[in-house]
Structure formats: structure tokens, C-alpha cells
C-alpha positions as CSV (number, residue, x, y, z in Angstrom):
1,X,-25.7,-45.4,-4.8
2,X,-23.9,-43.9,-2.0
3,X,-20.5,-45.0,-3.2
4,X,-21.4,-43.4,-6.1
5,X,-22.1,-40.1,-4.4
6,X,-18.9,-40.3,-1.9
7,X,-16.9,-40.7,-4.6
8,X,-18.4,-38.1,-6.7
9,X,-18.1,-35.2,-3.9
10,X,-14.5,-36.6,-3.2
11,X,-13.7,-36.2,-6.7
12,X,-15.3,-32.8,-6.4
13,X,-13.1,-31.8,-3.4
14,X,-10.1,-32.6,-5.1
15,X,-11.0,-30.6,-7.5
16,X,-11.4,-27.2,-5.5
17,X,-8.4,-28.4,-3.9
18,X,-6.0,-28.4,-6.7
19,X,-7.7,-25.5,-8.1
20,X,-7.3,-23.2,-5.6
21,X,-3.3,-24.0,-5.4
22,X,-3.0,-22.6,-8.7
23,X,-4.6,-18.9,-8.0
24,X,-1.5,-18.6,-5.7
25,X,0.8,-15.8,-7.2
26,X,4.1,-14.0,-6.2
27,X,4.3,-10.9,-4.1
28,X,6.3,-9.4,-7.1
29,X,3.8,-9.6,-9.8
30,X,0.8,-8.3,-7.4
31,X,3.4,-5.1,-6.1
32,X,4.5,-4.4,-9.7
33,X,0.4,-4.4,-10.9
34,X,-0.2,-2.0,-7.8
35,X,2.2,0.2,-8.6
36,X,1.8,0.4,-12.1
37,X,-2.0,1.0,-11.7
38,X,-1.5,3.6,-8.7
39,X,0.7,5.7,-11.3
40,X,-1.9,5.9,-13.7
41,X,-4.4,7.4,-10.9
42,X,-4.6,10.6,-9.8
43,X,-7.3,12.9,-8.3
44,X,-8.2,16.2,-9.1
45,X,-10.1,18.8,-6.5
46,X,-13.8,17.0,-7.5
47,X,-12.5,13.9,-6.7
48,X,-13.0,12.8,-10.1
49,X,-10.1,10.9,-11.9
50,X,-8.1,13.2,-14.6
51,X,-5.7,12.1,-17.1
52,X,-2.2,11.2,-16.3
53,X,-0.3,13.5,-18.3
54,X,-1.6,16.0,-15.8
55,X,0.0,14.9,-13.2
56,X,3.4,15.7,-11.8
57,X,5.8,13.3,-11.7
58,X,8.1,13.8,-8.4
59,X,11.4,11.8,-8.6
60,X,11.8,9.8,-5.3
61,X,15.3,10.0,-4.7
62,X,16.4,10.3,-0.9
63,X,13.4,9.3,1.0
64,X,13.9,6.1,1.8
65,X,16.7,4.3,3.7
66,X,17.9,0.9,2.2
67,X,19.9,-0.3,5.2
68,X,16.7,0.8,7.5
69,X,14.5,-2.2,8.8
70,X,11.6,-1.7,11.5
71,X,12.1,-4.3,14.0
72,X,9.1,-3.6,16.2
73,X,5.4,-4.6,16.2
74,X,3.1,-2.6,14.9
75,X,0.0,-2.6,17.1
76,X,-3.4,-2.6,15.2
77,X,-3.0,0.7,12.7
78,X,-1.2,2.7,14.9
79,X,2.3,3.8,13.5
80,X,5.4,4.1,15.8
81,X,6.6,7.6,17.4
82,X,9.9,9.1,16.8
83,X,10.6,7.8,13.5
84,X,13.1,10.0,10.9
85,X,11.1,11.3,7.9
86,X,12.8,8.6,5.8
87,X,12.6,5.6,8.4
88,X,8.4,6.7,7.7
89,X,9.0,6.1,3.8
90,X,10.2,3.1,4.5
91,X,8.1,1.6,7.2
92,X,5.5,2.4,4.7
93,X,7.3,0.5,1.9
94,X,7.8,-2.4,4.2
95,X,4.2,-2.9,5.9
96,X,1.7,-0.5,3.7
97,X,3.2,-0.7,0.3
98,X,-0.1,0.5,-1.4
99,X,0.1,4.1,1.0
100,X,3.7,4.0,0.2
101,X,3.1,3.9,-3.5
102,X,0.9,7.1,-3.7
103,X,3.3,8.6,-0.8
104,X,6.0,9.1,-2.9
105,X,4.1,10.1,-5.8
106,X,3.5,13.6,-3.6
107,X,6.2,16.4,-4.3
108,X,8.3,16.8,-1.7
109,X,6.9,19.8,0.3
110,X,3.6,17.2,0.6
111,X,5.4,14.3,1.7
112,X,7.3,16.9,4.3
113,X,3.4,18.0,5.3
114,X,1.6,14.4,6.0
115,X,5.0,13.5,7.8
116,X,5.1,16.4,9.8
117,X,1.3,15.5,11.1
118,X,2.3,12.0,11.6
119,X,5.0,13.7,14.3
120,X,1.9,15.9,15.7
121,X,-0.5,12.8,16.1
122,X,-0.4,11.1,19.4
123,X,-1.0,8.5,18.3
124,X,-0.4,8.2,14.5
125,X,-3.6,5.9,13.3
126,X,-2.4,4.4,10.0
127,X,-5.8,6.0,8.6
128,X,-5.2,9.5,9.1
129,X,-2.1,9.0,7.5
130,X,-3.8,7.7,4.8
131,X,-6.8,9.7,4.8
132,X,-3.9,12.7,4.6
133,X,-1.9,11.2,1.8
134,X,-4.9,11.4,-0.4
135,X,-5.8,14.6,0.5
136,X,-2.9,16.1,-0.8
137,X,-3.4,13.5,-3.9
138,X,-6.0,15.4,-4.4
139,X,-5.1,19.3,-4.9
């Protein structure tokens, strides 16, 4: 009887085990699902969601820099000072992808706006960034 019920809850482990290696999915797939999802969504004034077509699409040419790569630490959610407006695009591409994604999807005197308050803020929290991104989302 308890051979029986060692093996049966060791059968059972090996289970979950090799279970759970197969929910493991790229990076890619779960980026190009965020992104295709975040351009569908937008908010209106009521916070209510309105259809796509409404929105305006901004192109995002020129506010990112390729050859750019952020070598510090980031410190709990607190963005570094001094950064260029397009080294902050791309800090956000390379740590907060999902705030990048509806970054860019702001025209460009927006994106000038929540990076000139990042600038202002001592320090820049990751969530007023964030909280200001959507905000302008949002007009």
C-alpha cells in the first residue's frame, strides 16, 4: 500500500514537472501579442475603450536610438536623470516594453510633454511616467 501511493504521487510529480516545461514561450511571441493588442486599445476622455479607427496613428520614426544601450542599474522604479529624449524611448523599449508600446503610440507634441516631466521629476518614479503616458492616451 505505500509503495503504491509513493509511486503514484511520484508519477504525479513528474507529471507537473514536464508539464510546466512546456508553458515556457519566447520573448518574441509574448512582445509581438502585446503590441499587437496595445494597438487595438485606446481610451477616450470617459475612460471607456473606443474603436480603433478613431485613433491616430503617429509614425515612430526618430525616437529611438539603435546604437543606444543603458548600462546602469535601475533602482526599484525610479528612472535615471539626464537622459536625451530618445535615450528615454529606448530605455523604455529595453526595460518597460509594455509603457514603451503605448509611448510611442502618442503624437509627437505628447511624447515631447511626458518626457519633459520626466526631466522635471526629481526623482522620475517609473509610475508617474506611466500614470502620464496614459493620461495623454486618454484625450
Amino acid at each position: 500500500m505505500a509503495f503504491s501511493s509513493r509511486l503514484i504521487i511520484n508519477s504525479m510529480c513528474v507529471v507537473v514537472l514536464s508539464l510546466s516545461f512546456k508553458a515556457v514561450a519566447t520573448d518574441d511571441a509574448y512582445l509581438k501579442m502585446l503590441e499587437g493588442e496595445a494597438e487595438e486599445v485606446t481610451l477616450d476622455k470617459s475612460g471607456q475603450l473606443k474603436d480603433s479607427e478613431q485613433a491616430v496613428q503617429n509614425s515612430t520614426e526618430g525616437i529611438t536610438k539603435t546604437n543606444w544601450v543603458w548600462e546602469g542599474n535601475l533602482e526599484g522604479d525610479v528612472l535615471p536623470p539626464g537622459l536625451a529624449q530618445n535615450e528615454f524611448a529606448t530605455l523604455l523599449k529595453q526595460n518597460f516594453y509594455g509603457s514603451f508600446v503605448f509611448y510611442r503610440r502618442l503624437n509627437s507634441l505628447d511624447q515631447e510633454t511626458v518626457y519633459y516631466h520626466y526631466t522635471k521629476a526629481s526623482p522620475a518614479s517609473l509610475d508617474s511616467v506611466r500614470k502620464d503616458i496614459l493620461d495623454h492616451l486618454k484625450r
